[in-house]
C-alpha positions in Angstrom: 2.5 -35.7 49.4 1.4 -34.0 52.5 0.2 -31.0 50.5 -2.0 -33.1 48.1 -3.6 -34.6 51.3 -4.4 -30.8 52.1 -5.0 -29.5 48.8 -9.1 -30.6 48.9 -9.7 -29.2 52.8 -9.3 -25.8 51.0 -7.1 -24.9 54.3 -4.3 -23.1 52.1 -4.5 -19.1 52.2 -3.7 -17.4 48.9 0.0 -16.8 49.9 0.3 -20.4 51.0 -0.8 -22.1 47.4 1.5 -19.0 45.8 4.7 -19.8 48.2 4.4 -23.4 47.4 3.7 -23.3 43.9 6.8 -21.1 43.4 9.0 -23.1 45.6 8.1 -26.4 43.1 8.6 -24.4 40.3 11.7 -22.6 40.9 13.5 -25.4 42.3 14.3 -28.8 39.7 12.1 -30.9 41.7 9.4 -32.2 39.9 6.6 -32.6 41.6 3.8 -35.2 40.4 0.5 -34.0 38.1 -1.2 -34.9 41.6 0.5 -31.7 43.5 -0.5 -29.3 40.6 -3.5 -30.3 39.7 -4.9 -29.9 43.6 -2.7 -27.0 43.4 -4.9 -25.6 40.8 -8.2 -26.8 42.2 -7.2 -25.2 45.5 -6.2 -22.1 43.9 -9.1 -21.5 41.7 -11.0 -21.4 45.6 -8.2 -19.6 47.4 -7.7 -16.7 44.6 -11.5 -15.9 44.5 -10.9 -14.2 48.4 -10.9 -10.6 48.8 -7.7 -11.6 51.0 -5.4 -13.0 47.3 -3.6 -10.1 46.4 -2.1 -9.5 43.5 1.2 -11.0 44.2 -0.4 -14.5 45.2 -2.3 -14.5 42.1 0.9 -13.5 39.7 3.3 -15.8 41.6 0.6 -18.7 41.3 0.1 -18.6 37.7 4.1 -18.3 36.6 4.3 -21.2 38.6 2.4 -23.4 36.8 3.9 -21.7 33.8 7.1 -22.4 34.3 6.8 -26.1 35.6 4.3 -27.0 33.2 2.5 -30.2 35.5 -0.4 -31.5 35.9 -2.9 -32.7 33.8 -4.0 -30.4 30.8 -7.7 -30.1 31.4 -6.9 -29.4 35.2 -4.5 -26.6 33.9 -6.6 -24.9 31.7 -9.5 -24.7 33.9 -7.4 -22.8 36.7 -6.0 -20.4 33.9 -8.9 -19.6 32.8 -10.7 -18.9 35.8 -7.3 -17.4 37.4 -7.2 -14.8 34.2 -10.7 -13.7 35.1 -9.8 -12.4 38.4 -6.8 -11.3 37.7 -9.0 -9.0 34.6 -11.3 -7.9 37.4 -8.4 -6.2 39.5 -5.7 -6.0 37.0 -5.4 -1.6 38.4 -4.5 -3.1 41.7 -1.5 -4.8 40.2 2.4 -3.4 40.4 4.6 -3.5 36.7 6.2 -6.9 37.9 2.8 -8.6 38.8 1.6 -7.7 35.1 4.8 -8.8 33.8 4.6 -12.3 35.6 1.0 -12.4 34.9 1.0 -11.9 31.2 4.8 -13.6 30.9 2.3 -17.0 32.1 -0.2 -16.8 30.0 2.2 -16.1 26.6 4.5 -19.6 28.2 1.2 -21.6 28.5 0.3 -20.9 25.6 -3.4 -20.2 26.9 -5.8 -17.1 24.9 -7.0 -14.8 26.7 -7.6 -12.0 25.3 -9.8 -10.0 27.8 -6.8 -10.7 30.3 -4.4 -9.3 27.5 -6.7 -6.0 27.1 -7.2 -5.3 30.4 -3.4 -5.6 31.2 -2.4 -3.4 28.3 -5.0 -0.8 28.9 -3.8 -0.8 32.8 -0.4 -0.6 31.6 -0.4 2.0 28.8 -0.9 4.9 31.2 1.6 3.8 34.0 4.4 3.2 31.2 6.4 5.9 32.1 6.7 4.9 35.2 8.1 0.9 34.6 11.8 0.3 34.7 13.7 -0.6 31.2 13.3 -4.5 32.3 9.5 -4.3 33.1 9.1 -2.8 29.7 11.0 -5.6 28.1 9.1 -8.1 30.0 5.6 -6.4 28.9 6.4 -6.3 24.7 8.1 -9.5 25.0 5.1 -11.5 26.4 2.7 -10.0 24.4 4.4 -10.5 21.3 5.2 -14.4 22.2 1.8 -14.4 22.5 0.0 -12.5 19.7 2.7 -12.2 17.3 1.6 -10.7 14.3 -1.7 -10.2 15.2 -0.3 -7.3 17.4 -0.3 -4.4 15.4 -2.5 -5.6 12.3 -6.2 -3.8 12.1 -8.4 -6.4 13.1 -11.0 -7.8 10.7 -14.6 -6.7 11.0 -16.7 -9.4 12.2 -14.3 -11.1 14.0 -14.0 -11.9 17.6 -14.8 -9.1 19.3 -12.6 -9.8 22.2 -9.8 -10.4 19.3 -10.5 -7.0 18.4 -10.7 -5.4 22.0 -7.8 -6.8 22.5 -5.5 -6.0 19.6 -6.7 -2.3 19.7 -5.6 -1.9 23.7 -2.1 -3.8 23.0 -1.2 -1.5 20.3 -2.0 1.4 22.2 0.4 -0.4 24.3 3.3 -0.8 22.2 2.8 2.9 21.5 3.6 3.2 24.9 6.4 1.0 25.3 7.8 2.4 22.1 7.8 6.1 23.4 9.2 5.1 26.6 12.3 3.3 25.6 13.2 6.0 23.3 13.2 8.3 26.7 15.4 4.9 27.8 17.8 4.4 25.5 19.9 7.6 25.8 20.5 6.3 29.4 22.2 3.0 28.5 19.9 1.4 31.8 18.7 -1.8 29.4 20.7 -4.9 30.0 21.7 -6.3 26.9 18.9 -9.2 27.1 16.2 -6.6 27.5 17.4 -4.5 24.4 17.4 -7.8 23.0 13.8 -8.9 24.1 12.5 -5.3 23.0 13.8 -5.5 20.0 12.3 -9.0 19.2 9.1 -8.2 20.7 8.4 -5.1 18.4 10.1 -7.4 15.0 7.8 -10.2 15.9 4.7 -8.2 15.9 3.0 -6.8 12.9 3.1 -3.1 15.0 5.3 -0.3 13.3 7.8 1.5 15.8 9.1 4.6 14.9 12.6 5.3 13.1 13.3 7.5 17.0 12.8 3.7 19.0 15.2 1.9 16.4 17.9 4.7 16.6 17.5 4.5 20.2 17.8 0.6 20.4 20.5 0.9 17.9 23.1 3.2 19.6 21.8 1.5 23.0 22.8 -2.2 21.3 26.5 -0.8 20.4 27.1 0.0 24.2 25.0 -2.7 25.7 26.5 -5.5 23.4 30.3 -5.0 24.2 29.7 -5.8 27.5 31.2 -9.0 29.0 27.9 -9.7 30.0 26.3 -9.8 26.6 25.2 -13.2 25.2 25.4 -14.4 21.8 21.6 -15.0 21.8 21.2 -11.0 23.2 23.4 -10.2 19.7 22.4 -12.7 17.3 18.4 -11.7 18.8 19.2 -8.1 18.3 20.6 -8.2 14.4 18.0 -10.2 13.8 15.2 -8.3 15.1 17.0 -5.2 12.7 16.9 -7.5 9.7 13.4 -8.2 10.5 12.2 -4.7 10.9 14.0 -2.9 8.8 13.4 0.3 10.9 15.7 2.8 11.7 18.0 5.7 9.6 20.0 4.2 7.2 23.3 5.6 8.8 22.4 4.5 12.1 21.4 1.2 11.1 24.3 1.1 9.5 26.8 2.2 12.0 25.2 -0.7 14.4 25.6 -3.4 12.0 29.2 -2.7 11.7 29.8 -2.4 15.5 27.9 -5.8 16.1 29.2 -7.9 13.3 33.0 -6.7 15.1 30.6 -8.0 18.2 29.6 -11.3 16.9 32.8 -12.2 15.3 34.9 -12.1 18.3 33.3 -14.1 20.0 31.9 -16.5 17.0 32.5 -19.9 18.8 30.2 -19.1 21.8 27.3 -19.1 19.2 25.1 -22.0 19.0 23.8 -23.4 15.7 20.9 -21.5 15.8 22.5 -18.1 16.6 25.1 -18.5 13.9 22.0 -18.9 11.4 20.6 -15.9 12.9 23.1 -13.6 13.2 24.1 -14.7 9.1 20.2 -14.3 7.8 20.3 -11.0 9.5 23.2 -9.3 7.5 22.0 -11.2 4.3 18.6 -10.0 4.5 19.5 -6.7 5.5 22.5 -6.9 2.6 24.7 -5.3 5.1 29.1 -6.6 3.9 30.7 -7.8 6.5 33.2 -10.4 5.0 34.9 -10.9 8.0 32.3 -12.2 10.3 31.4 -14.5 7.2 34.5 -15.9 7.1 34.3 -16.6 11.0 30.9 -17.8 11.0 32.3 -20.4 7.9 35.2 -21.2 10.1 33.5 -21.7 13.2 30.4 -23.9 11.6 32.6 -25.9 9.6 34.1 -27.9 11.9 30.8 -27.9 13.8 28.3 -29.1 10.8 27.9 -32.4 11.9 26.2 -31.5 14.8 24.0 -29.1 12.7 20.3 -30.0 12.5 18.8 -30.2 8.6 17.1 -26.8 9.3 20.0 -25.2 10.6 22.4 -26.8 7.5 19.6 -25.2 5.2 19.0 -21.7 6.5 23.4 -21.5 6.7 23.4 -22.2 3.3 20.6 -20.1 2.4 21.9 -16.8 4.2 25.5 -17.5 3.1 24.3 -18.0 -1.0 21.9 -15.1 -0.3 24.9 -12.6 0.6 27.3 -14.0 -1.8 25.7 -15.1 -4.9 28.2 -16.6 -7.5 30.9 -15.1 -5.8 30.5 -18.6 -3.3 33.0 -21.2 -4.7 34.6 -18.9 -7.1 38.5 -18.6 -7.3 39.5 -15.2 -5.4 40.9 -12.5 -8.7 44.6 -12.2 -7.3 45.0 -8.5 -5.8 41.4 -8.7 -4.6 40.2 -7.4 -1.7 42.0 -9.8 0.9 38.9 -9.7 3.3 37.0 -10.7 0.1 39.5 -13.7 -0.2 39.3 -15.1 2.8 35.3 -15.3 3.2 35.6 -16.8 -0.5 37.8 -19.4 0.9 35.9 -20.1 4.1 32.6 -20.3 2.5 34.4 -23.1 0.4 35.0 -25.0 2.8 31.6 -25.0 4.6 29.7 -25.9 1.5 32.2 -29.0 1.2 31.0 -29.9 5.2 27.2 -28.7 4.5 27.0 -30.8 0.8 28.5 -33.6 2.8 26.3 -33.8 5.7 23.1 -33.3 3.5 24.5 -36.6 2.2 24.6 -38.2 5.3 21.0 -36.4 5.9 19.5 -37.5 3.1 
């Protein structure tokens, strides 16, 4: 209250408005649409100073970000005029002040594209000097953000900001790319930031080379046995693989093996979404692993009446996708036993999927 009594004196420095801004944010108060939007009418004033650094400005704007209040025109007024001066000094900000920055503007869901350019082209030359999470950080908010757009040549006569844009953030990704294959080798990336690499470079329409997917591949084997490791990092991971499709065939294969032992292990941690993941991945890639079908089937069956109509749907679809008529067929006697027992457990699961279509219906 006392700060939207403040708010319009325009008393608050820079690292005031940043301080309490994060504080809001990062706590599970919820402050009222009348904090942030004076919040953001403050900081649009406050952020202009030759005294905001960096910091303030990144801190502000992944505040708003991550609580998400105030009142929409308010919000998009102060992100727009916060990305412009955050463009116009972008060189004067550290790899975790671009990754806040840009991690803001890919949550909002806000374009802006000079923004995006004049991070990436600020980035792409200090890239050998961010840690394994900064670079994680980077590709993954530019690919929530621009998806495939990243990587595609851009259409002549199109925006040319789009374009501006697209160019610098593939140079980027080259960048990133390059970097993590230095990484990799290392085993410094955290399981999530494998994960987050991964997706970022599936998601976008840009091409890494066969050397980053090897890399991310031998780095997942190590990374994903750890205790630490969660089924989204996996199920994120064989997914961004599928996805791809990058990579030498041995090595890709060799991770798929090591990650389906992964995933199966620990098969009842995974949420409905992560089981449907982690089974579209090894049926688009057409990768056997009749054991972690068979715990997938055992683990969702049970579970299927808490399954959503998408998630019933893209279960079945991956599962009929890997096994084809082989799904609901009796098991020959003297089969393979693996064989036998996904036959079985896929069974079953169609019984509890065709049922709770029923009920969906």
């Amino acid at each position: 209250r006392q700060c939207v009594e403040f708010f319009p004196e325009n008393e608050f420095k820079p690292q005031e408005i940043a301080n309490v801004c994060w504080a809001m944010a990062t706590s599970a108060y919820r402050a009222p649409d009348a904090f942030w939007d004076g919040a953001a009418n403050a900081a649009v004033i406050a952020m202009a100073e030759a005294r905001a650094q960096p910091q303030n400005m990144a801190n502000t704007v992944w505040a708003f970000a991550k609580d998400g209040g105030g009142t929409p025109a308010v919000r998009k007024a102060a992100f727009e005029r916060l990305a412009a001066y955050s463009a116009a000094r972008i060189d004067e900000f550290n790899p975790q002040e671009l990754g806040n920055t840009v991690w803001a503007f890919a949550t909002a869901e806000y374009d802006a594209p000079e923004l995006f350019a004049a991070i990436a082209d600020s980035a792409t030359p200090r890239a050998t000097t961010f840690s394994p999470q900064e670079l994680a950080n980077l590709a993954w908010a530019f690919a929530k953000r621009l998806g495939p757009a990243l990587g595609e040549e851009p259409l002549e006569g199109g925006d040319a900001r789009d374009r501006r844009c697209a160019s610098a953030s593939t140079d980027l990704f080259d960048a990133i790319s390059r970097q993590c294959v230095e990484f990799f080798p290392e085993n410094e990336f955290k399981p999530q930031e494998i994960a987050n690499v991964c997706w970022a470079m599936a998601t976008s329409a840009y091409r890494a080379p066969d050397a980053f997917w090897d890399g991310a591949a031998n780095a997942a084997v190590i990374a994903m046995a750890e205790a630490r490791a969660q089924p989204q990092n996996m199920a994120n991971t064989v997914w961004a693989f599928a996805k791809d499709g990058g990579g030498t065939p041995a090595v890709r294969k060799a991770a798929f093996e090591r990650l389906a032992a992964y995933s199966a292990a620990r098969i009842d941690e995974f949420n409905p979404q992560e089981l449907g993941n982690t089974v579209w991945a090894f049926a688009t890639a057409e990768y056997d692993a009749p054991e972690l079908f068979a715990a997938i089937a055992d683990s969702a069956t049970p579970r299927a009446t808490t399954f959503s109509p998408q998630e019933l749907a893209n279960l079945a679809w991956a599962f009929a996708k890997r096994l084809g008529p082989a799904l609901g067929e009796e098991p020959l006697e003297g089969g393979d036993a693996r064989d036998r027992r996904c036959a079985s457990a896929s069974t079953d699961l169609f019984d509890a999927i065709s049922r709770q279509c029923v009920e969906f219906f």
